[in-house]
Biopython code that builds the backbone (N, CA, C, O; Angstrom):
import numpy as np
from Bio.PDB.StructureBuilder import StructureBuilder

atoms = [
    (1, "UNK", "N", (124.292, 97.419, 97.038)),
    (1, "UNK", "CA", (123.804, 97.588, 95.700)),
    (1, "UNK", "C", (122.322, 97.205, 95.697)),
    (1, "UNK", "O", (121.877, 96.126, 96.090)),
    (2, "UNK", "N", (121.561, 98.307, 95.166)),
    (2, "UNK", "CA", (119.864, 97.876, 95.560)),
    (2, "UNK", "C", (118.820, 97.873, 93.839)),
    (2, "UNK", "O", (118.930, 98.848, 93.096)),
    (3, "UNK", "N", (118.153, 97.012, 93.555)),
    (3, "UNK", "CA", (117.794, 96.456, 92.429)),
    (3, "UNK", "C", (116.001, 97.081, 92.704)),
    (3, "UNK", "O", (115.427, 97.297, 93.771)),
    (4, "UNK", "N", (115.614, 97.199, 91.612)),
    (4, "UNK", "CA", (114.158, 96.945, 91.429)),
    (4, "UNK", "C", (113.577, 95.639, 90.937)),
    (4, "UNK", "O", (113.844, 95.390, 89.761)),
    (5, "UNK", "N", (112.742, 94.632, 91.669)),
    (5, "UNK", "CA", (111.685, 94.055, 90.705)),
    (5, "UNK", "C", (110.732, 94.679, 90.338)),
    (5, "UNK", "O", (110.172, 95.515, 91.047)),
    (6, "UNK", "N", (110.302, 94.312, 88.895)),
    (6, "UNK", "CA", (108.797, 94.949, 88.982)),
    (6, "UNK", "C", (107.911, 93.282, 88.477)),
    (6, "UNK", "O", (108.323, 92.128, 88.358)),
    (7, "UNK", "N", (107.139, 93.657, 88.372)),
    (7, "UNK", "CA", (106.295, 92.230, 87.462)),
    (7, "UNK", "C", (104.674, 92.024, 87.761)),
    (7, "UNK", "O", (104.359, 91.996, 88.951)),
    (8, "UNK", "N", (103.666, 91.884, 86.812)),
    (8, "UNK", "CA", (102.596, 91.556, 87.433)),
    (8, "UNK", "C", (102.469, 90.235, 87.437)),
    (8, "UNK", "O", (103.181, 89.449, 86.812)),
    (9, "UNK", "N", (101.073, 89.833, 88.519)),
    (9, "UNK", "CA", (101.018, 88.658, 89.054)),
    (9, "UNK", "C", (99.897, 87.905, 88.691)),
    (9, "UNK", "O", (98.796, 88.352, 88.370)),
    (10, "UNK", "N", (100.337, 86.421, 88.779)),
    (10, "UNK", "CA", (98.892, 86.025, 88.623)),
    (10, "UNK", "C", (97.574, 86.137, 89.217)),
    (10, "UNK", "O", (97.461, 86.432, 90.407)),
    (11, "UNK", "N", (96.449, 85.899, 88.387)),
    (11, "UNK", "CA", (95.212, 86.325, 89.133)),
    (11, "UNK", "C", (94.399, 84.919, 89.747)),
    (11, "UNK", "O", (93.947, 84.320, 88.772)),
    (12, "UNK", "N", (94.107, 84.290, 90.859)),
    (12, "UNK", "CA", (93.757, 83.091, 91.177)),
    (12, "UNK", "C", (92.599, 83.747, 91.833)),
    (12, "UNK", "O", (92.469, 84.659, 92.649)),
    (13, "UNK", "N", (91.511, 82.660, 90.939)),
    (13, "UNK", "CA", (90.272, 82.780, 91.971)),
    (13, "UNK", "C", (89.990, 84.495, 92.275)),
    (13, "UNK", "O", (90.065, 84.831, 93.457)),
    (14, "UNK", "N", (89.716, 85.422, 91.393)),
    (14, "UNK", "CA", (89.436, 86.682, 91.687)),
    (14, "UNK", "C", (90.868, 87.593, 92.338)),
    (14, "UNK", "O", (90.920, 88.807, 92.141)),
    (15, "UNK", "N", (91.892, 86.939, 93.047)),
    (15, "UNK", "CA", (92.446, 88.004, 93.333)),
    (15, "UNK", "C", (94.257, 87.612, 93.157)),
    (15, "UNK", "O", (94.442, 86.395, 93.153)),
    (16, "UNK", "N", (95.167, 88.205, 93.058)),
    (16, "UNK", "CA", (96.394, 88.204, 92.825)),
    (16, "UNK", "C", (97.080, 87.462, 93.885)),
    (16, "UNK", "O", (97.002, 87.597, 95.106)),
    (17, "UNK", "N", (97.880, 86.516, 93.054)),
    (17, "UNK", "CA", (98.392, 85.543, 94.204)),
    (17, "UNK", "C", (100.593, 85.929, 93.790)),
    (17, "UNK", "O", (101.419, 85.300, 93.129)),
    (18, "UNK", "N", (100.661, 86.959, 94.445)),
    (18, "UNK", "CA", (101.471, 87.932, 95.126)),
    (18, "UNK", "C", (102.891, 87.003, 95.058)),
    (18, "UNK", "O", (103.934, 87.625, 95.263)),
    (19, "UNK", "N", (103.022, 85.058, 94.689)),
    (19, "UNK", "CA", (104.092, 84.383, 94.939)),
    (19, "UNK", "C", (104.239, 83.667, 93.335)),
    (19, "UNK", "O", (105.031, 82.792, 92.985)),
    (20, "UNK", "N", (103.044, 84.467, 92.408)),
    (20, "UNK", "CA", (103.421, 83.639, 91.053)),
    (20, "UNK", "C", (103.580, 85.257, 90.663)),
    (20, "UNK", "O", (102.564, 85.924, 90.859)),
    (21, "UNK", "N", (104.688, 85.925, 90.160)),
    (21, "UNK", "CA", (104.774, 86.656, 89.007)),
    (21, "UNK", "C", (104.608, 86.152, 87.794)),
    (21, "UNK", "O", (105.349, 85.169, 87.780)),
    (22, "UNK", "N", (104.124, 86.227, 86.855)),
    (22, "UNK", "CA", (103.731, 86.068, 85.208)),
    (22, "UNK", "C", (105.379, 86.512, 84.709)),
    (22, "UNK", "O", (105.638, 87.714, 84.640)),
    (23, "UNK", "N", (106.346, 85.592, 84.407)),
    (23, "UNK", "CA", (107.120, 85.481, 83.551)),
    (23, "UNK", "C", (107.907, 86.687, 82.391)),
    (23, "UNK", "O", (108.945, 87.348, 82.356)),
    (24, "UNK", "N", (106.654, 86.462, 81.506)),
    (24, "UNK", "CA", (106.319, 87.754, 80.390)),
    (24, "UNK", "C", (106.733, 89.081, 80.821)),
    (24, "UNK", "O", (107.424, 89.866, 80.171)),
    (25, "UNK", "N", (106.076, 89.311, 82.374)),
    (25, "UNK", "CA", (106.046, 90.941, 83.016)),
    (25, "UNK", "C", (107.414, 91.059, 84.104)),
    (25, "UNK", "O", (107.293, 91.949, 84.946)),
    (26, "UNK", "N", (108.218, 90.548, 84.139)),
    (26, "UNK", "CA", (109.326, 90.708, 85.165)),
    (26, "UNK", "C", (110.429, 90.998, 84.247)),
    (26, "UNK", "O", (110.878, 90.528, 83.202)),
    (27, "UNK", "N", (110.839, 92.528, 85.527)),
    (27, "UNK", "CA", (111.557, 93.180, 84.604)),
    (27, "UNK", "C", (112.500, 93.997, 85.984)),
    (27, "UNK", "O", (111.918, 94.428, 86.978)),
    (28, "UNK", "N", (113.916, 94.084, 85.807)),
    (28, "UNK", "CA", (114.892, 94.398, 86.812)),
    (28, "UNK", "C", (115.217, 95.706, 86.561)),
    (28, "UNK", "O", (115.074, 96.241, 85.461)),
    (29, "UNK", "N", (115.707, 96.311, 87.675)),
    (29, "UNK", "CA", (115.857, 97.943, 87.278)),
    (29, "UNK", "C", (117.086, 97.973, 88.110)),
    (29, "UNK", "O", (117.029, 97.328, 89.157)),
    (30, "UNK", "N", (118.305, 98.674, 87.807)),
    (30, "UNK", "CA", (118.774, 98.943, 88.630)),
    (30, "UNK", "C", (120.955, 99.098, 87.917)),
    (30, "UNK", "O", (121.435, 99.450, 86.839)),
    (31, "UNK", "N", (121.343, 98.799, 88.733)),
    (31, "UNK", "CA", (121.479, 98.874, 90.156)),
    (31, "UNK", "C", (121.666, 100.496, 90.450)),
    (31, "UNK", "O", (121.944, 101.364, 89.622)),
    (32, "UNK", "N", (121.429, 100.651, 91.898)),
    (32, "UNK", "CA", (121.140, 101.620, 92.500)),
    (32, "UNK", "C", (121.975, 101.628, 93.735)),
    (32, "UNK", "O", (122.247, 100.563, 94.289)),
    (33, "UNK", "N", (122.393, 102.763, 94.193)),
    (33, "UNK", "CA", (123.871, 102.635, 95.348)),
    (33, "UNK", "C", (122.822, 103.287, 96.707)),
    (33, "UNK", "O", (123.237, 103.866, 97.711)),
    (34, "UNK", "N", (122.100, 103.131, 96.531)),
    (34, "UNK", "CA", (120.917, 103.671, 98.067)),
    (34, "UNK", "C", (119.628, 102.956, 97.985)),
    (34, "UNK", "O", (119.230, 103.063, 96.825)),
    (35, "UNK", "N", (118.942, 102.391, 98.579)),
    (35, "UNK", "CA", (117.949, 102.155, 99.228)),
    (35, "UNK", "C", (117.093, 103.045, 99.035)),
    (35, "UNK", "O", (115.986, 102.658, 98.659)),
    (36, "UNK", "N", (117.332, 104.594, 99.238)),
    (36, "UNK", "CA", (116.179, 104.941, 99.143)),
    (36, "UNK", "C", (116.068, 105.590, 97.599)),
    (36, "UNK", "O", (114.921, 105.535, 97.155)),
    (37, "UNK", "N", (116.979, 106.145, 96.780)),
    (37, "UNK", "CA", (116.745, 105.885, 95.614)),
    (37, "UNK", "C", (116.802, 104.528, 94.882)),
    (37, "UNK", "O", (117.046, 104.910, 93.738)),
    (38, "UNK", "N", (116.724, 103.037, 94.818)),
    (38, "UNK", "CA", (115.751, 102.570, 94.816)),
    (38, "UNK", "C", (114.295, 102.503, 94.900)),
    (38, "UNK", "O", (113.544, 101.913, 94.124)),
    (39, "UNK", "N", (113.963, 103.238, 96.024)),
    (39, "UNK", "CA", (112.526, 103.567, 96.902)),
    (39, "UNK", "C", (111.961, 104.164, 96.103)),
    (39, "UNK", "O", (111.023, 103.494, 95.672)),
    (40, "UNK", "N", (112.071, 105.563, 95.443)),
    (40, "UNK", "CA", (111.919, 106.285, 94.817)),
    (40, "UNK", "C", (111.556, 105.542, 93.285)),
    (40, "UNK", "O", (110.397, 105.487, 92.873)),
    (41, "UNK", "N", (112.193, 105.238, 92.867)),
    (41, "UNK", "CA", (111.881, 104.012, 91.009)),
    (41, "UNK", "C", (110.853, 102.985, 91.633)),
    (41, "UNK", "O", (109.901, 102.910, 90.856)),
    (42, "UNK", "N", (110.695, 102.275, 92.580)),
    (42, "UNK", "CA", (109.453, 101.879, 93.055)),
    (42, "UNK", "C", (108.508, 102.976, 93.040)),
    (42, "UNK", "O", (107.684, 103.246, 92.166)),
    (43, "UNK", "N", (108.662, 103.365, 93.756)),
    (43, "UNK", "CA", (106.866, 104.754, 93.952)),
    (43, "UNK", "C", (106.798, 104.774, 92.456)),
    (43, "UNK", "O", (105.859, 104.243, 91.861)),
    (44, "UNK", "N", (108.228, 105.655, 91.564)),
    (44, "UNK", "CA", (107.527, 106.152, 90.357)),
    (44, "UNK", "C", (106.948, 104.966, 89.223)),
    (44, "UNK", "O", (106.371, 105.423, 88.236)),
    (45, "UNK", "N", (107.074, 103.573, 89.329)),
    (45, "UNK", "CA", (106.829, 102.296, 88.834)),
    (45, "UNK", "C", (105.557, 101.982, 89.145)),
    (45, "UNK", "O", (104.733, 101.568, 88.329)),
    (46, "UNK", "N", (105.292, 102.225, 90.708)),
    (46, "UNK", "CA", (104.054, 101.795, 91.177)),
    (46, "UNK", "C", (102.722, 102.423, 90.381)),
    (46, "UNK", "O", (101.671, 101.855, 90.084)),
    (47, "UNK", "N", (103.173, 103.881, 90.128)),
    (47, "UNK", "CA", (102.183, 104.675, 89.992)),
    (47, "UNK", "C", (102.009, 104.958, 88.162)),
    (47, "UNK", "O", (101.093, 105.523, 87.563)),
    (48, "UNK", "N", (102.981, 104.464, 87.748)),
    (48, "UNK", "CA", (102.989, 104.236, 86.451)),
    (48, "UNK", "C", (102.025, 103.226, 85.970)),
    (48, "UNK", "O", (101.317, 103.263, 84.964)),
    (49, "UNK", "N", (102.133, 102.324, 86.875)),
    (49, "UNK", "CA", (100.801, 101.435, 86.722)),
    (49, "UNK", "C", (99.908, 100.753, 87.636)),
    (49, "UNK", "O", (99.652, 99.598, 87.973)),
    (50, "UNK", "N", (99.375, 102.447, 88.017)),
    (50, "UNK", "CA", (98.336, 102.151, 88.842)),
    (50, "UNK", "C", (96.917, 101.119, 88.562)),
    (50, "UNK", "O", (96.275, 100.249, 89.150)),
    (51, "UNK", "N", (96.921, 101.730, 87.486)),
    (51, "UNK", "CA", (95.342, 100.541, 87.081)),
    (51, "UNK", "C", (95.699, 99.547, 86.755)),
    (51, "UNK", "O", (95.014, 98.952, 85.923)),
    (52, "UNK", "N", (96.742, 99.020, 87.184)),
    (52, "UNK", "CA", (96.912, 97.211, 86.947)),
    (52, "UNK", "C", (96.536, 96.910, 88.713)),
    (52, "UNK", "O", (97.371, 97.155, 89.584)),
    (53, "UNK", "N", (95.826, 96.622, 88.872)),
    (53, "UNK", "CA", (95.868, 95.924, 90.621)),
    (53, "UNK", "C", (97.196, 94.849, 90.529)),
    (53, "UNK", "O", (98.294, 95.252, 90.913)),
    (54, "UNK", "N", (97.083, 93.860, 90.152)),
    (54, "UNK", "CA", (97.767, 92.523, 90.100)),
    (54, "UNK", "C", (99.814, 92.997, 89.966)),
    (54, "UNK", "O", (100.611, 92.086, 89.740)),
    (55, "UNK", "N", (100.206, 94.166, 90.111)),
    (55, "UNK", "CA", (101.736, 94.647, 89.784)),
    (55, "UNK", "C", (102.254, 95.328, 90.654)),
    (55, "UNK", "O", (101.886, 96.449, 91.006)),
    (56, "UNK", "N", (103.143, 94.711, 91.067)),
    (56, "UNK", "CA", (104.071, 94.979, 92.581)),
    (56, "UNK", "C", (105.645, 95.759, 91.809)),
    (56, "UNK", "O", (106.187, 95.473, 90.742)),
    (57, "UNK", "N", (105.941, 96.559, 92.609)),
    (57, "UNK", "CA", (107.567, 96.706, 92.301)),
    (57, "UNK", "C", (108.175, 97.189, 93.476)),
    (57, "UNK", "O", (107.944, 98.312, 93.925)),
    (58, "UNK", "N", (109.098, 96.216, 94.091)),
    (58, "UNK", "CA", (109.939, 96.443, 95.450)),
    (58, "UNK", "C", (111.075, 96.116, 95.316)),
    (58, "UNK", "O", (111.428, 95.278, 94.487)),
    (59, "UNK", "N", (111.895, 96.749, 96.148)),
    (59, "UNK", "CA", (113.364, 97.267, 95.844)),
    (59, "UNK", "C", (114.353, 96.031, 97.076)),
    (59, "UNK", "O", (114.077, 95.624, 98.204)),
    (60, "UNK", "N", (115.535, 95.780, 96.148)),
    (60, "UNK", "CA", (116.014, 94.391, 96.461)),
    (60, "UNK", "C", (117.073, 94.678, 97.070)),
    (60, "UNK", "O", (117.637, 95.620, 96.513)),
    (61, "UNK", "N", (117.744, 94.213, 98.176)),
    (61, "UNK", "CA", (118.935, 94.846, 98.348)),
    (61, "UNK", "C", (119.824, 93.861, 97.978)),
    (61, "UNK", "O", (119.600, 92.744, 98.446)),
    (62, "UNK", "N", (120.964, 94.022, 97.114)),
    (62, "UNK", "CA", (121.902, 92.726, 96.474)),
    (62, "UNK", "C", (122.994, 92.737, 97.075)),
    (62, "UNK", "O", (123.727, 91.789, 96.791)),
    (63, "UNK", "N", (123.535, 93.749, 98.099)),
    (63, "UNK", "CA", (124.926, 94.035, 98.408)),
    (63, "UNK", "C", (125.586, 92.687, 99.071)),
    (63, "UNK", "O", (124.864, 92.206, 99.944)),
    (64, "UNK", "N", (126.456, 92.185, 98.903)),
    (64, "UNK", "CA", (127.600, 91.038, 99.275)),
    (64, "UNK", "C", (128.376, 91.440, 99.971)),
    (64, "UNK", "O", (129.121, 92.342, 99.586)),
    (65, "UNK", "N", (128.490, 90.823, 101.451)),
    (65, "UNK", "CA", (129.601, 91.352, 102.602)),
    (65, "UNK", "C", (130.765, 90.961, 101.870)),
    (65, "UNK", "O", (130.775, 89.878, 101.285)),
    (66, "UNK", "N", (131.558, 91.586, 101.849)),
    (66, "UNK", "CA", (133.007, 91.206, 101.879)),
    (66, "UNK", "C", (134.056, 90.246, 102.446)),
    (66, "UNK", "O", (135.239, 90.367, 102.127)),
]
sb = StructureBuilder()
sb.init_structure("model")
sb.init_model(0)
sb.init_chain("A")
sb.init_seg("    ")
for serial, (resi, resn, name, xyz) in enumerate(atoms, 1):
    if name == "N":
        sb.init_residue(resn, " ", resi, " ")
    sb.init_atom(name, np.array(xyz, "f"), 0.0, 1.0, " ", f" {name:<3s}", serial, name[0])
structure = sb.get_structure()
């Protein structure tokens, strides 16, 4: 089972520090039964907000062995 984060990040000292997401902006997408559609809601997320530098969205894999 594969999840989206998305969220932008804080900005330290001029540039995005990639291990504080901002709270406010985190937001879960999903679930998704492939990896690569996951992949796919990333790209189209990424590019949705391209002119934010500081906003990541990568795809989670949640699946639990049995």
């Amino acid at each position: 089972m594969w999840f989206v984060f998305e969220a932008e990040y804080a900005i330290e000292n001029g540039r995005a520090n990639w291990n504080r997401p901002v709270p406010e902006t985190m937001v879960w997408h999903g679930p998704f039964k492939t990896g690569e559609e996951a992949d796919k809601v990333v790209r189209g997320r990424m590019w949705a907000k391209i002119d934010i530098y500081a906003h990541k969205a990568r795809a989670v894999d949640m699946t639990v062995a049995a």
